[in-house]
Structures are given as C-alpha cells and as structure tokens.
N, C-alpha and C positions, 0 to 999 in steps of 0.2 A: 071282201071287206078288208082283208088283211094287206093284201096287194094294195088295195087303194091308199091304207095306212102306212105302208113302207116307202109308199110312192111319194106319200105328202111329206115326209120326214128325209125321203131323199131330195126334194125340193126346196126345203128349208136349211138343209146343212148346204146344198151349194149356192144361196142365197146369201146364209152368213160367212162362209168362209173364203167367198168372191167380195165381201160387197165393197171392202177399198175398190177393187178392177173397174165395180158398177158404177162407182161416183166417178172417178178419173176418168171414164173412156170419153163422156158427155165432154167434158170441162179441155180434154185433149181434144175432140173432135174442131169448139167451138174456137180453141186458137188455130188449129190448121185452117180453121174459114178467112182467118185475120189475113190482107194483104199486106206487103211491105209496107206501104205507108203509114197503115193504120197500126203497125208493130213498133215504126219510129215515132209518132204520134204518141203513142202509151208510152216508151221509152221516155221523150222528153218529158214529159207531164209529170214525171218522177222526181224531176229536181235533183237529180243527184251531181256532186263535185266529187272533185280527186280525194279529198278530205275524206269523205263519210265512204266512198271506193277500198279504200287503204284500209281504213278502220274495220270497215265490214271484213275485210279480206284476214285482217291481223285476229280480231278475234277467231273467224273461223277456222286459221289455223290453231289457237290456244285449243281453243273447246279440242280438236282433232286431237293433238299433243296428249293432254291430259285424259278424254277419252283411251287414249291407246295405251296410256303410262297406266290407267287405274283395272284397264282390263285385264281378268285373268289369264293366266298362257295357258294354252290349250294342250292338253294331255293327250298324248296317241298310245293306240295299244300295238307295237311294231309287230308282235306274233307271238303265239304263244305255243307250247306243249303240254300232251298229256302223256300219264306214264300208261304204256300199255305192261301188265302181267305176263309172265312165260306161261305159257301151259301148263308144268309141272303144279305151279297152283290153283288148276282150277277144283272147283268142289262144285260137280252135279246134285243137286235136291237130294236124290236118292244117295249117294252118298252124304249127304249132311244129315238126311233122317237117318242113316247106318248110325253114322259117327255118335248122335244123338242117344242110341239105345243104348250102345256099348259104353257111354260114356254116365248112363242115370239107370243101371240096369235096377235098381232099386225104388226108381219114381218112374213106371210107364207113364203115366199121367202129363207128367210134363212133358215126355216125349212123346207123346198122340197131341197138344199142343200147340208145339212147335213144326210139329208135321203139317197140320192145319194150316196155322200161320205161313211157314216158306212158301206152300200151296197158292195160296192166297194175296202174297207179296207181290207178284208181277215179275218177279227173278228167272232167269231162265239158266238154262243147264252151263253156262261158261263162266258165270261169275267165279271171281280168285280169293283166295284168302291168303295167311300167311302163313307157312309150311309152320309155325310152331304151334296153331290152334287144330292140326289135324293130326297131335301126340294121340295118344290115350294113354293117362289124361292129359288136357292140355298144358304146355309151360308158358305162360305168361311171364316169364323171368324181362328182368331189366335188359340185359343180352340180348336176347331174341328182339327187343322190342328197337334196341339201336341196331341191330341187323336190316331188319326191316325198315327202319326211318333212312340210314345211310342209302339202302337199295333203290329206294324210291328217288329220296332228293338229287344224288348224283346222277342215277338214270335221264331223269326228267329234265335237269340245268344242265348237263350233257349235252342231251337233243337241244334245246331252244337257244345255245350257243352255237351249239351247229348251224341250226337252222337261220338265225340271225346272224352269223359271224361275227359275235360281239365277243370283243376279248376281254379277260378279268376286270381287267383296270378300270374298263371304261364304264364298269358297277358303280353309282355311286349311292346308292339307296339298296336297302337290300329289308324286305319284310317275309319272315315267315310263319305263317298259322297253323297250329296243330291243337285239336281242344283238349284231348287227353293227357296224351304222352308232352310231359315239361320237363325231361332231365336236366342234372348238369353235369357237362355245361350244356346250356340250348341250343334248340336245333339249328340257330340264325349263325352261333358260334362253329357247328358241326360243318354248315357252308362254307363258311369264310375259309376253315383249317383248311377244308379239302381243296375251294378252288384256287385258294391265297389271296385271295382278295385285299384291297387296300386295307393299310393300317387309320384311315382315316375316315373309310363307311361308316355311314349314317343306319346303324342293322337295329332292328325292333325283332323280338320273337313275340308272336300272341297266341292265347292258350285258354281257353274254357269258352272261347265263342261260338264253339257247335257249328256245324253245319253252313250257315252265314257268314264264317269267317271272312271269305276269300273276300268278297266285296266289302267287308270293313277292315281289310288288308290294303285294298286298290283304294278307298275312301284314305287311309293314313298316309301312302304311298301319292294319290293327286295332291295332297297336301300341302304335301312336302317338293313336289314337285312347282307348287305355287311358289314357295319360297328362294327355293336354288335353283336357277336358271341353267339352262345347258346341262340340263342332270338326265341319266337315266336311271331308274327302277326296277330289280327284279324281285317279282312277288309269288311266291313258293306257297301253296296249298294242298294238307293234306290230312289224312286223320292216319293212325298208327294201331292196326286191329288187333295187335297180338296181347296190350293189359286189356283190351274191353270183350274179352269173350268172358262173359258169365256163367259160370258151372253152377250156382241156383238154382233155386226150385222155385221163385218169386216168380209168377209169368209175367209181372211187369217191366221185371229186368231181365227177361230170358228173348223180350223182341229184339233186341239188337242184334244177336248171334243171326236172327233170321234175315235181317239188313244189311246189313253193316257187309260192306266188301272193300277190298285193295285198291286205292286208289291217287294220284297225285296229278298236281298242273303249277308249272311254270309257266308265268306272263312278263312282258317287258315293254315298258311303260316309259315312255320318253316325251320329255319336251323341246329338243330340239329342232333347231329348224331341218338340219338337215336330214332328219329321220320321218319328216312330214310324207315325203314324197315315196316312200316304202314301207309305211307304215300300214296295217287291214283296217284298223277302224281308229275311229275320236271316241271320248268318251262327253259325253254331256250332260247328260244328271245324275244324280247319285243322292241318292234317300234313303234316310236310315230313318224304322219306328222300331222304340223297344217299350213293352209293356210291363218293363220291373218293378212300379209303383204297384201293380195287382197282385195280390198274394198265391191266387189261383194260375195265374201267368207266370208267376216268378216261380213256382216248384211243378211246373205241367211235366217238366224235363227237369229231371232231378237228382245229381251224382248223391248214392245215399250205401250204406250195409245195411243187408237182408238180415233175417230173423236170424241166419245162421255167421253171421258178423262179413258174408263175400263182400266186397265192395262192387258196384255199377250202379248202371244209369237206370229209373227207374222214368217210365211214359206215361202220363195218365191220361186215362180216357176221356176226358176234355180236350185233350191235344187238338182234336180238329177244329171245334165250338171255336177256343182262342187261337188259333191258328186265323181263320174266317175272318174274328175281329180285329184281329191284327193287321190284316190285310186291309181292310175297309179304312184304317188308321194312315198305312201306306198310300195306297190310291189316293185320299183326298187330300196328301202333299205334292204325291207325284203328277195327278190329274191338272191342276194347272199350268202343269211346265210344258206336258206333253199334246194334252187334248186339242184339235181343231176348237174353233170359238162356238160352230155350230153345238158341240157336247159339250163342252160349259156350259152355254145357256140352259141348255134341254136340262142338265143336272140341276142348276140354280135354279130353273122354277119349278122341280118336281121337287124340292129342297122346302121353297116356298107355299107352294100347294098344301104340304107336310107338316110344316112347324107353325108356321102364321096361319091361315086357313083352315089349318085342319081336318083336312079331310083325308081320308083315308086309300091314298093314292100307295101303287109300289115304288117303294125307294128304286130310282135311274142308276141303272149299271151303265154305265158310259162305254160306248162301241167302243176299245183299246187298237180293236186291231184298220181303225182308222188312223193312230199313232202308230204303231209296229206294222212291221210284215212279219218278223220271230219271235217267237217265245221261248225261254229257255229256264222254266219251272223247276226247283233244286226238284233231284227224282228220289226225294225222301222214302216213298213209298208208294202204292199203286191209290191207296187213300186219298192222301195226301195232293195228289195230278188229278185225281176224278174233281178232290173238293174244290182245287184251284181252276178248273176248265168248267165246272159249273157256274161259280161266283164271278167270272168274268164273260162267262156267257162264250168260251171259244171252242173250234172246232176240235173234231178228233187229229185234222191236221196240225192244228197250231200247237197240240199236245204231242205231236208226235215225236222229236226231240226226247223231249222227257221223260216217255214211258220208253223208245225204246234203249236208251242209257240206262234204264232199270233195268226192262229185261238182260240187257247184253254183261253190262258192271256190275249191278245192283247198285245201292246206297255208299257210294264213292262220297259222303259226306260234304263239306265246301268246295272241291274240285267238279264234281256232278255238273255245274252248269257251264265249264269248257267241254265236259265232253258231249254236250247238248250242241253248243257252239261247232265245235268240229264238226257232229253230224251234220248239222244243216250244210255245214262247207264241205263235206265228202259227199251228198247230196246236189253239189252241184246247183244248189239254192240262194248264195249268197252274193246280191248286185250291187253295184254302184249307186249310195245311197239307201240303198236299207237299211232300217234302224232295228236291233233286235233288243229285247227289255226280260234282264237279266232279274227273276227274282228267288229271294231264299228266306229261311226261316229257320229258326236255331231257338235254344235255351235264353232265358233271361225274360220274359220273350221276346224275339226278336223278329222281325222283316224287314229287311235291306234288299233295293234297289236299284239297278243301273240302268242305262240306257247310253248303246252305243251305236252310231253310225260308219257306214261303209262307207270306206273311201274309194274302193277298188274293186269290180268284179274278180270273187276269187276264184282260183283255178282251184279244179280237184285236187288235193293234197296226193303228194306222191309218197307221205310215211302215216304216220298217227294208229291212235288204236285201233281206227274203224275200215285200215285199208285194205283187210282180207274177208272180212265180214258185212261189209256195207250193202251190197249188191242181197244178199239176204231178209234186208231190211226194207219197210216194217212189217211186226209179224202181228199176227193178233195175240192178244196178249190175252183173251179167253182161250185161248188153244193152249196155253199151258197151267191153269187151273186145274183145279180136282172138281169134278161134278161135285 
C-alpha cells in the first residue's frame, strides 16, 4: 500500500513538473508534419509588411533593454574561509567537566549539570576555546577578548586573500558580525587598520544578531552589491567566547559554556563580471523571518544578570517549540521560490483540505530535498539538528554536515554553516549545479535563509579546517554520549 502511494505521487510530480514538455512535444510534432509549401502557405496568410517586421523587431528589442536594465546583477560567492584553531586550544569534555569543579567547588550541583549537558551536546573531544576561559578563574577582561577577535579576523582574511588573490584595494564593501563582543572602536574598524583598506569602504559592523548573523550579513552585503556595480564584498563572521563564559549558578545561562566554541569565516561576494567565471557558487534567494512581535519569541534567547548581578545569555526551554514555528514561517516564504510546481500544488490542496473543508488532514511537509542536494543546518546544538531533520522530514545524510561540525567545532555560532559548507566540499560531494540551503536561527527570533548554486564541480580543498580530520568522518554521534 505504501509503495503503491509513493508510486502514485512519484507519477503526479513528473506530470506536473514536465507538463510544459507534454503540451509542446504534440504541437512541435504537428509542425515537423508541415511541408514546405504548406509553411509558405501559413507564412503568407499572415499579412505581414516591412512596417509591422520592423516594429515587431524595435519593440522587442525595448522589452529585451529594459528587461536587462531592471534585472538584478547576480551576486557570486568567489570562495570563502574558515578559521581553523591551534591545538593548544582545544578543551576535551573531561577536561571541561575538570575546569568546571575546580571552578564552583562550592555548587557541585551546577557542575553534575553541566557534565550532563556537555554529555549530551553532540561535541566531541577537539572542540577549542579561548586560552582565557581555561584561567582559574576565568578572565573575561576586554584584552583577552581583542586577543582573540584580532586572532581570528586576521587568521581568517589572511587565508581567503590568499586563497582568492584578492588585494586590499580591490575591498570595496566590507561587513562584520559579532553578537557579543561590540568594542571600540569595532571590529569592521579593527579590519580596516590591520589590512589598510580603503579610505573610502563602504564597512557596516553588526552585533546582537546571534547566531544568524552571517546570512543577514551576506542579505546587507547582496544589497549593496545591487547598488554598486563592479564591487566586491568581504563578509567576516564570528562570535568572541572569551565575555560569554558564564561563572553562574543560573543553569539557564550556564548552556552556553557547554556550546559555544572558537570559531570564524571569511566570504567574498562579488558582482563582477570578471569573477563570474572563478567564482564556487551564485546566490539566489535569501529569506529572512524574525518573530520579534511575540513576546515568548522575543526573550526565548535573552542577554540578562543573574540573581547574583553575572551578566549572560539566558535560553528558555521553548527555544525549540519557537524555533519549529519559526521555521514553518521561513519555509512558507522560501517554498515558493524553491519547490518543484508538483509540491506546491500537493501543499496548496493539503492547505485547502485544511482550512476550507476542514477536515482533519496532516499539514504537507513539502519534500525540500527535491529543491536541495545539501543541507547546511546552523549546528546550534544536537537538539536543535534532531528538531530541524525531523520537521523537514530529512535524512541522517542530509544532517550530516551539521552534526558533524558539532561534534568536531562545537557551536561556532554564525560561521557553523561555512564549516558545514566546507565539509560537504572536503567530502568531495559538491557538483556542477548543486544547490545547497543554508539555514540559521538566532535571538529576536530569528530564521534566515539562503540558497546557493554551484557553478563548478569542486575539487577537494587542499587547506581548511577539515583537511586532517575529514577522512575520520562521520562518526556516530551516539558513541560519544553518557549512557
């Protein structure tokens, strides 16, 4: 019965997603029957002069003109980089459950907790931190924290000038997102001094957008690339661990210390023509839903002080609930851009079934991964990838990307989904024409978007973070749990 149902539904999607081919082949058939005569025959019977020849000709160059003048220029993502961590930073479980006692010798409590939770996270024994959160006690100082943002950004626009050979000058947009950490001067200011970038950059710093940021970085950055023609963009991603380790006893601000790892990505975003032809992917849509009108939505993720005045980020246990709905908000923006016609309709009359009829049918999760070949899910948490691979109905493969960027990084915050990117291309997975759909979720609340196509079968990366450990991958990610 199931078979026969999967069967009927594979019948009906290559029905409707052919059926232009199906009308056209008759109507193409029926003129190759026409002989020459009978084509000069229809010809004449047309009436046409030089007059109405010309005119046809002149508008349809107009319409052409104006068509090409009103269309947007298309945005390519020439390559990007992630930062990989030294080893000297990483921090094993077992050492972060140490660090944890020695650091609350006073509230075991909290630290049987957190042991729980890291357990439980999906993190495996190589995630990094930043050498100041493994003092005892930790220094969170302003110092420590431009140590570490410096570390990252030059490492990172380092490599992707490297790798691009793109020289200072030819920056002319420059965006960088950090949600925490907002010195001054900011971080977009801290690029510019180092690499000396023009005096005439177009530079945006953005800061409290969680997690999401990157793609509503690349969302400001295509913008702007609508605007200034012949421009390129470089867009820097990352969060700054060393103010958000929490020394509370709040366990809803004590998840972070057990997420939250070292992490950063440089992308370089060009409209030019001549970057077409070297470019790895286009970008093509881009969806932003944020749920800040709901008051439940608006504090789920919430910068707050604890009873005892700490400052952090506090998660509430609805975070998935409105996470889910948030999601269901995105899809039914993005589902029209992307979906075959055959899942539209299936959705629009299990939609109609629903609200008009009323009957008590289940709401249509539209097959995505007839839109996508990758998935590249932020790796928030191991939560957070189960509740996202359930709701869209996708494999353990198509999650793969994103749980193993947890296990190997952890919660790299808005960078997470380049180093989801990367793997699939150190996997040796990424073709000519593939489109992979970038999603994330942050504070506010937020669900942003993207979806980009390959231009180019890529070659296995000869550097990046995943080029000593890839071959490792995947692992099961029940093997590193506590019974």
């Amino acid at each position: 019965m199931v078979s026969l149902k999967n069967s009927v539904k594979l019948d009906c999607q290559y029905l409707f997603n052919h059926i232009s081919t199906l009308i056209l082949i008759p109507i193409l058939i029926k003129i190759l029957r026409l002989g020459p005569d009978q084509i000069c025959e229809i010809w004449s019977s047309l009436h046409f002069d030089l007059f109405h020849i010309l005119g046809s000709l002149l508008m349809t160059i107009f319409i052409a003109a104006v068509y090409y003048m009103s269309k947007p220029l298309s945005v390519h993502l020439v390559d990007f980089a992630c930062f990989k961590p030294p080893a000297s930073y990483r921090v094993p479980n077992a050492t972060f459950v140490e660090h944890m006692r020695l650091n609350n010798k006073d509230n075991p409590e909290i630290v049987e907790f957190q042991r729980r939770m890291i357990h439980r996270s999906g993190l495996g024994d190589e995630t990094c931190t930043a050498p100041a959160n493994l003092y005892i006690p930790p220094i969170p100082s302003l110092e420590a924290s431009r140590v570490e943002a410096e570390f990252i950004l030059f490492t990172v626009i380092d490599d992707l000038l490297k790798k691009t050979g793109t020289k200072n000058k030819d920056i002319d947009i420059l965006v960088v997102n950090c949600s925490i950490d907002s010195p001054t001067p900011s971080l977009s200011a801290v690029v510019i001094n180092k690499f000396k970038l023009r005096t005439n950059i177009k530079s945006f710093n953005l800061s409290g957008m969680g997690c999401s940021a990157s793609l509503i970085s690349i969302d400001l950055a295509r913008n702007l690339l609508q605007v200034h023609q012949d421009s390129s963009a470089l867009v820097v991603s990352t969060e700054i661990t060393t103010p958000n380790y929490d020394t509370g006893n709040d366990r809803s601000m004590v998840l972070i210390n057990c997420l939250f790892r070292i992490g950063g990505a440089a992308i370089l975003l060009s409209n030019k023509r001549a970057d077409r032809g070297r470019s790895k992917y286009q970008l093509l849509n881009l969806v932003r839903t944020h749920k800040g009108t709901d008051d439940e939505a608006y504090r789920c993720i919430y910068q707050q002080e604890d009873s005892q005045g700490i400052k952090g980020v506090s998660l509430s246990k609805k975070l998935m609930v409105i996470a889910g709905e948030t999601l269901k908000g995105n899809i039914t923006r993005i589902g029209p851009l992307v979906l075959p016609a055959s899942e539209q309709l299936l959705f629009l009359f299990t939609l109609i079934v629903r609200k008009i009829l009323k009957l008590k049918w289940k709401p249509y999760i539209p097959d995505f991964k007839q839109a996508f070949e990758h998935f590249c899910i932020h790796a928030g948490g191991r939560a957070v990838i189960d509740e996202m691979q359930k709701q869209l109905k996708l494999s353990d493969e198509d999650v793969e990307a994103s749980k193993m960027t947890l296990h190997r990084f952890g919660n790299i915050s808005s960078s997470s989904i380049w180093y989801e990117l990367n793997y699939i291309e150190s996997k040796g997975r990424m073709k000519k024409g593939d489109r992979v759909w970038q999603i994330a979720f942050r504070s506010g609340f937020k669900c942003n978007s993207a979806v980009w196509k390959c231009n180019c079968t890529i070659t296995t990366p000869t550097d990046g973070p995943w080029l000593d450990c890839v071959d490792r991958y995947p692992v099961s990610i029940s093997q590193v749990l506590d019974p």
